[in-house]
N, C-alpha and C positions, 0 to 999 in steps of 0.2 A: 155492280156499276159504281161508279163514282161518287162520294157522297154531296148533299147541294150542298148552298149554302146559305144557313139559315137567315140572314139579317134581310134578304132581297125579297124586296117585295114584286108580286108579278108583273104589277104594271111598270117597275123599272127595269126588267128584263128588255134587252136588245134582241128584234128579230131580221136579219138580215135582207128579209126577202124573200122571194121563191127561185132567184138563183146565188148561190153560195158559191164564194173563192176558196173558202178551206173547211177541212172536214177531220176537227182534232181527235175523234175519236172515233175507230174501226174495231166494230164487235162484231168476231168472226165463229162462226157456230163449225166448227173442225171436226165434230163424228156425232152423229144421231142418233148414238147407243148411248144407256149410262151403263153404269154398273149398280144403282142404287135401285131400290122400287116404292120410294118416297109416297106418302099420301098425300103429299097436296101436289103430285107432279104427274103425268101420264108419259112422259118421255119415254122410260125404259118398256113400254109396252110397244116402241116402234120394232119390228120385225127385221127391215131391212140392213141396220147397221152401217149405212152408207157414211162414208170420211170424203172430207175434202179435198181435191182433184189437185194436188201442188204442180204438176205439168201446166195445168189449165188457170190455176191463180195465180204463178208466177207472172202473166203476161201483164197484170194491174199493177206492176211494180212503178213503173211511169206514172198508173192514177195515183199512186199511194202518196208519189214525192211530190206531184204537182198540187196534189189537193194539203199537203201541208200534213199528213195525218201524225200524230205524235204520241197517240196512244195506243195499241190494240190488243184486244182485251178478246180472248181463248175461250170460249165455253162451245153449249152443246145442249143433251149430251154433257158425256166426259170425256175432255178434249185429251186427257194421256191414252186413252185408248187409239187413237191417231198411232198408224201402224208404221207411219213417215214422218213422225212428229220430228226428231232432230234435225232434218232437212227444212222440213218450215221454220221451225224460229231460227235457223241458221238465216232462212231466205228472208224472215222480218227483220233482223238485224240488218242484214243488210241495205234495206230500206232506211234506218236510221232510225226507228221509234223503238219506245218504251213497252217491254210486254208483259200486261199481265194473266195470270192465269186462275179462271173460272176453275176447282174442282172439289169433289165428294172428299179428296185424299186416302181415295181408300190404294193408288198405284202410287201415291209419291214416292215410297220409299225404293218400290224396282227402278224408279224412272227415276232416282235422286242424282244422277250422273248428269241428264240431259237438263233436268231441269234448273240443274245450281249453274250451270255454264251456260246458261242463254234465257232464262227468264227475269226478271226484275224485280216483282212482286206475286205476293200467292194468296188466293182468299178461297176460304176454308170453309165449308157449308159445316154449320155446328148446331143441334140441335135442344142442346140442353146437356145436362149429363150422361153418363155414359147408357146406363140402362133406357134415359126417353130416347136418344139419338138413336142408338141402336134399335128402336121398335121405330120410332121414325121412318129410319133409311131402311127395316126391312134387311139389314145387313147383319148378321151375328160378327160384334167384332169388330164393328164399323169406326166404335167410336178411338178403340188402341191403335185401330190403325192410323187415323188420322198423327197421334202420340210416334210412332214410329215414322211416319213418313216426315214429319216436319226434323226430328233428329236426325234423319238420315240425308235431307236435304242441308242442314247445317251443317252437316259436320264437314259438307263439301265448299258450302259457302256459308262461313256464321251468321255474315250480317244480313243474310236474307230474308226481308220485310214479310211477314204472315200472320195473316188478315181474316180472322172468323167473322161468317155471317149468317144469323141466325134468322130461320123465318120463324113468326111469331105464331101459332094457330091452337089449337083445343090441348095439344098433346102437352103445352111446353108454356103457356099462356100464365102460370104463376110459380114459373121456375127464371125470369131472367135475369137475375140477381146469381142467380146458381149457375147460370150461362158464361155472367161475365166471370164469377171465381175460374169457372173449367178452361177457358178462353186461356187466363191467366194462367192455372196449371199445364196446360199446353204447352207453352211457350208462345202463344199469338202475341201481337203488338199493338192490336187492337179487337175490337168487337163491333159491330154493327145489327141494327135490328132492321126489319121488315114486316110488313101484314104478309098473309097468306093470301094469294091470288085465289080465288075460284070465280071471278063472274067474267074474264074472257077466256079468248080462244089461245091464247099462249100455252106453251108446255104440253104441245099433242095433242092439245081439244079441239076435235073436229065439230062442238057442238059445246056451249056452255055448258057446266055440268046442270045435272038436276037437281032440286032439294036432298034428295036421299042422299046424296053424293056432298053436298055442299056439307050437308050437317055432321059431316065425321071430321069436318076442320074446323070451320067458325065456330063462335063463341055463343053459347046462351048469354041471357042478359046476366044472368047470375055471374057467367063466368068473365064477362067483358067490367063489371064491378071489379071481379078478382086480377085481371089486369092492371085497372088504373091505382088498383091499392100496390101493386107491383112495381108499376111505375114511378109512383108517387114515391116509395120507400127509397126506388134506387136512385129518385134526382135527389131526395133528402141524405142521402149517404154519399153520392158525389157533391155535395155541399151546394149545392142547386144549380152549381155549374159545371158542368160535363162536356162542352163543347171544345173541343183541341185537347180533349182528357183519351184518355182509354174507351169509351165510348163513342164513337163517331156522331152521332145522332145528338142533337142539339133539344133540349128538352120540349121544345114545341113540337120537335119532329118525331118525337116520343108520344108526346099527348097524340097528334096524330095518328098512330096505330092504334091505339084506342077507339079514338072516333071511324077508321073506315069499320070495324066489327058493328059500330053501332049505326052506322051507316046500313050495312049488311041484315041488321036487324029494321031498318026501316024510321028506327029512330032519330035521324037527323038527313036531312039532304047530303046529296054526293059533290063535294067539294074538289076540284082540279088542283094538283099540290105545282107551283112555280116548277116549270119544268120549259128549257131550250131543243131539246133533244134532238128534234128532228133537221132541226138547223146546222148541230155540231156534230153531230153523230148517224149512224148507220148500222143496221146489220147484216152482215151477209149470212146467207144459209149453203152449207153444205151443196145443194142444186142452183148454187146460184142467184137463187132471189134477194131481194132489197125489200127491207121495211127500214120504214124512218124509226122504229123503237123496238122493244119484245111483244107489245099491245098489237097495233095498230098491221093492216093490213100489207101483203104483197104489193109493192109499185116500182115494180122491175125486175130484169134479170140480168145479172152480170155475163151470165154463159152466152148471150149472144152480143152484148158489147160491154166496152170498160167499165171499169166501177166510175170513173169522170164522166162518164157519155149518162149513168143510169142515174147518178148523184144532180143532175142537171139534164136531165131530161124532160119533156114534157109532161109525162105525168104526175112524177115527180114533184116540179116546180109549181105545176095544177094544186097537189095537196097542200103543200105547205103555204102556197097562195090563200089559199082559201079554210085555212086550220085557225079556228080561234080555240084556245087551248082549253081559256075558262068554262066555257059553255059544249065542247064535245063530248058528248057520252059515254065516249072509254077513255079519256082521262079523265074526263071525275072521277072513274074509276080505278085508277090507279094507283099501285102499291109502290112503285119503283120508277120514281123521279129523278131527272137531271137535272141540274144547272149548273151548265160549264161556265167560268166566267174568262177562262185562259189563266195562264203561268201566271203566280202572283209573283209578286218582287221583281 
């Protein structure tokens, strides 16, 4: 997702209301399968493989332009497994916004036709170097391929913007200095960091996981120290400012991956990071439903009315009615904040 931005403080955050005129950013979950079998993810353990119905989501072309949408952002899943993907972004073009694309990179390079002729931007799940990536995603190979699909996608379109993003967790926790050299050996245009989710129901978890399960990602106390020595290094080597550098992540927002681990250990209270989300944004699911974020629960479905009728519907406007961000339970707990503030300039 979109990086915030650091200088705004929550309580100068704008909240529109419980009913909204525009909705700048539509995150569209396009296939249920990945091709990765990630440790801090349960995605690729869905069975079904179900893609997104382009007959049936074509008909939200009217919600899409009325609601203002200007962003929509492809994930999953891994959204090039979409066995009709050149049809869809053909049909999101046509709608008039910006598309970017959520993936592993392990198909850029087959799909490097479709995706330099109709995508805008690309962000690159990157693990570390090649050997942690590779045990990471579970993939032998995982990490050349990313190498292969970003040339293979250039050479169709050079100027095409690609964008690594790293989740931070046990495997990879005092390697992100080595993250951002591979980023840059890549070819990426940038790097972004994140915590490792494991205390909701995102990413296929029908049930938070359980200690046994948590403790193969998070950080001992030992190792959340070897973090901030991590961090510490790479704001001292970006000269203490990093923020509109190569690094997306503004040094507070850096400190912050540290504190949710120590959070995770019980060491400090669960702190809600400045986030609009639910105000500007949406996600659709493959079946249809609406959540206001990745977090936060089902409160709607597109498959029996528009994405405008479900975006301002009753229950809907109920949630957001009644959401105080700072004090909810699963955004305190949160790894992956927005704040849209619109187009600068």
């Amino acid at each position: 997702m979109p990086a915030e931005l650091p200088t705004q403080r929550e309580s100068d955050i704008e909240y529109p209301g419980a009913k909204i005129a525009s909705l700048p950013i539509l995150l569209l979950n396009v296939h249920e399968h990945c091709n990765c079998r990630c440790l801090m993810c349960d995605i690729w353990q869905r069975k079904d493989g179900k893609e997104l119905d382009l007959a049936d989501f074509e008909r939200h072309r009217e919600s899409i332009m009325r609601l203002g949408v200007r962003q929509v952002v492809l994930t999953g899943g891994e959204p090039l497994l979409h066995r009709n993907l050149e049809a869809l972004l053909e049909f999101l073009r046509g709608c008039n916004v910006s598309i970017t694309l959520l993936t592993t990179g392990l198909m850029l390079a087959k799909r490097a036709d479709v995706v330099a002729a109709n995508v805008d931007e690309i962000i690159v799940s990157l693990d570390g170097p090649e050997e942690v990536h590779d045990r990471v995603r579970r993939v032998k190979g995982a990490y050349r391929l990313i190498g292969d699909g970003i040339r293979a996608v250039r050479q169709k379109k050079p100027g095409m913007p690609v964008h690594g993003r790293c989740t931070v967790q046990k495997e990879n926790h005092g390697l992100l200095r080595q993250a951002v050299a591979d980023a840059k050996s890549l070819g990426m245009n940038s790097i972004s960091f994140l915590a490792a989710d494991v205390t909701s129901q995102a990413f296929n978890r029908e049930l938070v996981w359980p200690g046994e399960r948590q403790s193969q990602v998070v950080l001992t106390r030992q190792e959340v120290e070897a973090l901030e020595e991590e961090i510490a290094l790479m704001i001292r080597e970006n000269d203490g400012d990093i923020w509109a550098k190569y690094i997306s992540e503004s040094a507070e927002k850096l400190w912050r991956i540290a504190r949710r681990f120590r959070e995770q250990l019980g060491e400090m209270p669960p702190v809600a990071p400045r986030c609009n989300a639910p105000w500007v944004s949406a996600v659709m699911e493959v079946d249809g439903s609406v959540r206001p974020c990745f977090f936060h629960r089902k409160i709607g479905n597109a498959r029996e009315q528009t994405l405008e009728q479900v975006i301002n519907g009753k229950e809907v406007r109920s949630f957001r009615e009644s959401l105080n961000v700072s004090e909810n339970a699963i955004c305190k707990r949160c790894v992956c904040s927005l704040n849209y503030q619109g187009p600068q300039g």
